[in-house]
C-alpha positions as CSV (number, residue, x, y, z in Angstrom):
1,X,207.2,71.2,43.3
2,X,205.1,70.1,46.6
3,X,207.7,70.7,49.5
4,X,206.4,68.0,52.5
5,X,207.7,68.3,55.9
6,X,208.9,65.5,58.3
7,X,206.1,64.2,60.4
8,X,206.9,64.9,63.8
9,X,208.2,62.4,66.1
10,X,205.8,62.9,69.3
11,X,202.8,62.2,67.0
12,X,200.5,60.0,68.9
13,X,199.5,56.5,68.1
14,X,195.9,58.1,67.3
15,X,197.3,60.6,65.0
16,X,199.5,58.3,63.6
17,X,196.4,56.1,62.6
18,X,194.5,59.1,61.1
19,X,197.5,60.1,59.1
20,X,198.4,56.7,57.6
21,X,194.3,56.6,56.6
22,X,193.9,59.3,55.1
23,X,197.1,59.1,53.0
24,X,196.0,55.6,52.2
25,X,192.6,56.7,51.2
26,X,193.8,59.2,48.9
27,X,196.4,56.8,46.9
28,X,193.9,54.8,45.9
29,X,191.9,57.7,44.4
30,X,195.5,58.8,42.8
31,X,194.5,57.0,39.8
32,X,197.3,59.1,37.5
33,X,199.7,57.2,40.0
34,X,198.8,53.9,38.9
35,X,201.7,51.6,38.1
36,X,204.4,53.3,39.7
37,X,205.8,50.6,41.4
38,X,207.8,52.1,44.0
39,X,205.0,54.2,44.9
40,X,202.8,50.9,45.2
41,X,205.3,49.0,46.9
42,X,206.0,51.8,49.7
43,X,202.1,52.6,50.3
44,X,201.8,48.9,50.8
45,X,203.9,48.8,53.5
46,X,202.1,51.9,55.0
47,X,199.0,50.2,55.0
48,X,200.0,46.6,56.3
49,X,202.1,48.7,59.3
50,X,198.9,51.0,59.4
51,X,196.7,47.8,59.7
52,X,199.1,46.6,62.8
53,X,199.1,49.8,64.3
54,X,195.0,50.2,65.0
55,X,195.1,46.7,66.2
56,X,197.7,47.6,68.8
57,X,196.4,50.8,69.7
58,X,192.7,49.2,70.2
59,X,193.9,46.4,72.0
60,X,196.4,48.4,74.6
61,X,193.0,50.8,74.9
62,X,191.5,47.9,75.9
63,X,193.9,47.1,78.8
64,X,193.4,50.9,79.6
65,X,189.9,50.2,80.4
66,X,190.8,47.4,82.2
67,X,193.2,49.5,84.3
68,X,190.5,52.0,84.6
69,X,187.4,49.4,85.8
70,X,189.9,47.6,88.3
71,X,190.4,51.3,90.1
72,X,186.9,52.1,90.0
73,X,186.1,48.9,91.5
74,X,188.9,49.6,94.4
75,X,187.4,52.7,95.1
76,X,184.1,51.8,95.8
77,X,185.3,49.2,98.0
78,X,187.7,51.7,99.7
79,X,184.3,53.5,100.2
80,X,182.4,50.4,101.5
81,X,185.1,50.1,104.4
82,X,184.9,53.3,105.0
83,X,181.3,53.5,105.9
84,X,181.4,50.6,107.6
85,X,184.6,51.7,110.1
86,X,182.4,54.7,110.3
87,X,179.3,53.6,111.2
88,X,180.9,50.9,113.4
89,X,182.1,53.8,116.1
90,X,178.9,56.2,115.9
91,X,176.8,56.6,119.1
92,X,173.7,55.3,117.8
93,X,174.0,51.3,118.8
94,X,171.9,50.0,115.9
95,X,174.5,51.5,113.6
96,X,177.4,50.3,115.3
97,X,176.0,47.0,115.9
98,X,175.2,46.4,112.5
99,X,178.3,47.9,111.3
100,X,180.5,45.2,113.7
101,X,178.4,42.6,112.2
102,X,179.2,42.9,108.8
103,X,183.0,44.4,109.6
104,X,183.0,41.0,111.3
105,X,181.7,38.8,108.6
106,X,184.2,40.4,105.4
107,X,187.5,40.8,107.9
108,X,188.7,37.7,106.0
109,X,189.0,40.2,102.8
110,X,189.3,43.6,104.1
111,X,191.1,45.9,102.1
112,X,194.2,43.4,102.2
113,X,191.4,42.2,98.7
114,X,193.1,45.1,96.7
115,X,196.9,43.9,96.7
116,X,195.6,40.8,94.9
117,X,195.5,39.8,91.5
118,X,192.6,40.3,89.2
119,X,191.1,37.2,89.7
120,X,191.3,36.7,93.4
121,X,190.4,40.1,94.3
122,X,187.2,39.4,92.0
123,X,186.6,35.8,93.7
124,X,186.8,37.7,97.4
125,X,184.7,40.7,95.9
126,X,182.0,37.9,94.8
127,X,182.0,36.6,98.2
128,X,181.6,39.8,99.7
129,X,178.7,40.4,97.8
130,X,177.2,37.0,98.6
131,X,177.6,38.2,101.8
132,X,176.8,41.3,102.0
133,X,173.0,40.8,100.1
134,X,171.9,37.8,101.8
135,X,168.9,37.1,104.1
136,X,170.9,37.1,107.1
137,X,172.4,40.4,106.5
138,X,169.6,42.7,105.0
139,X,168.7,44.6,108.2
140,X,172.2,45.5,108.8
141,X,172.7,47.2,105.3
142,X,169.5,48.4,105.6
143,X,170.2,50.0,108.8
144,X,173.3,51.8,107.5
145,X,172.2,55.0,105.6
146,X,173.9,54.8,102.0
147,X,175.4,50.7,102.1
148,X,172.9,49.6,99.7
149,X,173.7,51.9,97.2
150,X,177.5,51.4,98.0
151,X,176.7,47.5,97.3
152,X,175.2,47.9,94.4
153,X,177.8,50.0,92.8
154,X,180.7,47.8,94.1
155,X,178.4,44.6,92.2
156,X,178.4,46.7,88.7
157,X,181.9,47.6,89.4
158,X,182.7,44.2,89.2
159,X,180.6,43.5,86.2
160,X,182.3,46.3,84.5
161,X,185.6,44.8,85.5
162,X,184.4,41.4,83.9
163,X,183.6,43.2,80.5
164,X,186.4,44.8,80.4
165,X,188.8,41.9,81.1
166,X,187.0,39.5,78.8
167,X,187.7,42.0,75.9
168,X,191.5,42.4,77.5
169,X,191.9,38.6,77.3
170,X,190.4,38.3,73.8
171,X,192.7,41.1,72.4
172,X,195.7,39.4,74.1
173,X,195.1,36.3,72.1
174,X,196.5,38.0,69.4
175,X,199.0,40.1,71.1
176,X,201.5,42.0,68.7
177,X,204.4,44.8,68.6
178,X,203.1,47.5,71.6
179,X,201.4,50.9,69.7
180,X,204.5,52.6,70.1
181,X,207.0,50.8,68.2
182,X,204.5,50.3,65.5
183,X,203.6,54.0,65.6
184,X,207.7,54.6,65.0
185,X,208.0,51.9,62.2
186,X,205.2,53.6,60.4
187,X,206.5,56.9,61.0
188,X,209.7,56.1,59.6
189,X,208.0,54.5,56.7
190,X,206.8,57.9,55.8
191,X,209.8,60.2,57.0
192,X,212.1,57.9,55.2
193,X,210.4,56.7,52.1
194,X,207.1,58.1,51.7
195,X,207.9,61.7,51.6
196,X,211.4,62.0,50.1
197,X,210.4,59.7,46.8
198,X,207.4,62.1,46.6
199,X,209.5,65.1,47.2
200,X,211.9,64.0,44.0
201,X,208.6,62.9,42.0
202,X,206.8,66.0,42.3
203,X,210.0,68.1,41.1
204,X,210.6,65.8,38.0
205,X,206.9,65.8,37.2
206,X,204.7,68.1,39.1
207,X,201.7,67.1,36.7
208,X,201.6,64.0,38.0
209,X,202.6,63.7,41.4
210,X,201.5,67.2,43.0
211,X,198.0,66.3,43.5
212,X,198.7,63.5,45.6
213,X,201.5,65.0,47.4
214,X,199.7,68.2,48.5
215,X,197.6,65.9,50.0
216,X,199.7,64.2,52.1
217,X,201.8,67.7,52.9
218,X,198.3,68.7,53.7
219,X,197.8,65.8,56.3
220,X,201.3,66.1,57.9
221,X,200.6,69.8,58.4
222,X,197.9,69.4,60.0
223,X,199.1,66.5,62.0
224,X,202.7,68.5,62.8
225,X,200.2,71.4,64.0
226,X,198.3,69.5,66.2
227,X,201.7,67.7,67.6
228,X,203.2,71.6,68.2
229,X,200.5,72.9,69.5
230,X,200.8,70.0,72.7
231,X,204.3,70.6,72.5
232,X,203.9,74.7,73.8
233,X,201.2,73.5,76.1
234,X,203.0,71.1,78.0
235,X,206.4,73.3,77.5
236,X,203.9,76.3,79.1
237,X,203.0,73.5,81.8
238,X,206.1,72.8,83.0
239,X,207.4,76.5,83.2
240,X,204.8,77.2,85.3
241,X,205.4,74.2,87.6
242,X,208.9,75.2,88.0
């Protein structure tokens, strides 16, 4: 008899994914467990839940990197105020003169661009640039040690940004459950039907079911390890804190 532990109930959506794979992977190879129709019937629930679950945990990584290119993109911006506020109070005129220009020429953004949506902040930023690289401006960036550069990063923050929301949008079209519940149906699929009908199985005929289920105890060790091994770091992580 194969004796399978619960999986864990912190397992991650990633994890959760790998699991469900490999156990999916490996039933198909069962081929001593064809016909059993509960069997069948519970692993294809696994797999359509499984096939929901990466969907959801690509697209909400997608809105991750859209999160993440919208604060790179406020940071360099941040930064392109800053120098500009800098230079615009340094001793040396033609700094601060061309500093004042340009300071002059984007206060109708500012930094009052970040509190905006998306969109608008990415329609001021596109003015900005329009601005800040045409003919009537390139001495005064060129006279400010490091605003070029600056520009040109804020120009492929934005075209990050674009990618990124483009692939947000395109996910969204298909929007679903969030990772999280999905990851706790499929869980429960496995805690609650997967591993106690193999658990019975494998003690009326070991012959037949303990190949398959060693697998899957083999998997939900390894997952369960991974999961406790988080658990004492973050547990070790907060003692220290306090």
């Amino acid at each position: 008899m194969i004796c399978i532990h619960k999986i864990i109930n912190n397992i991650t959506v990633a994890e959760m994914t790998t699991l469900s794979a490999a156990a999916l992977l490996s039933f198909k190879d069962a081929e001593a467990l064809k016909g059993d129709a509960m069997l069948d019937s519970v692993m294809s629930e696994i797999e359509k839940k499984s096939a929901l679950l990466k969907a959801a945990g690509v697209r909400e990584k997608k809105s991750l990197s859209l999160e993440k290119a919208d604060s790179a993109r406020d940071e360099i911006l941040r930064t392109l105020f800053v120098m500009l506020q800098g230079y615009a109070v340094m001793p040396s005129q033609e700094k601060r003169e061309a500093a004042s220009s340009l300071l002059s020429k984007l206060s109708v953004y500012g930094l009052k661009t970040l509190s905006e949506s998306y969109a608008i902040e990415s329609a001021h930023i596109e003015h900005m640039l329009i601005i800040l690289t045409s003919d009537e401006n390139k001495a005064a960036v060129k006279a400010l040690d490091g605003l070029g550069e600056t520009i040109e990063a804020l120009r492929k923050a934005e075209d990050d940004l674009k990618a990124a929301g483009e692939a947000s949008v395109s996910e969204k079209t298909s929007k679903g459950e969030s990772a999280y519940l999905l990851k706790k149906d499929v869980l429960s699929t496995f805690n609650v039907k997967l591993i106690p009908y193999l658990c019975a199985c494998s003690a009326i005929d070991g012959e037949k079911y303990d190949a398959f289920s060693s697998k899957i105890a083999e998997y939900v060790e390894r997952a369960n390890s991974t999961v406790s091994e988080r658990n004492k770091k973050t547990n070790k992580q907060g003692g220290a804190k306090e």
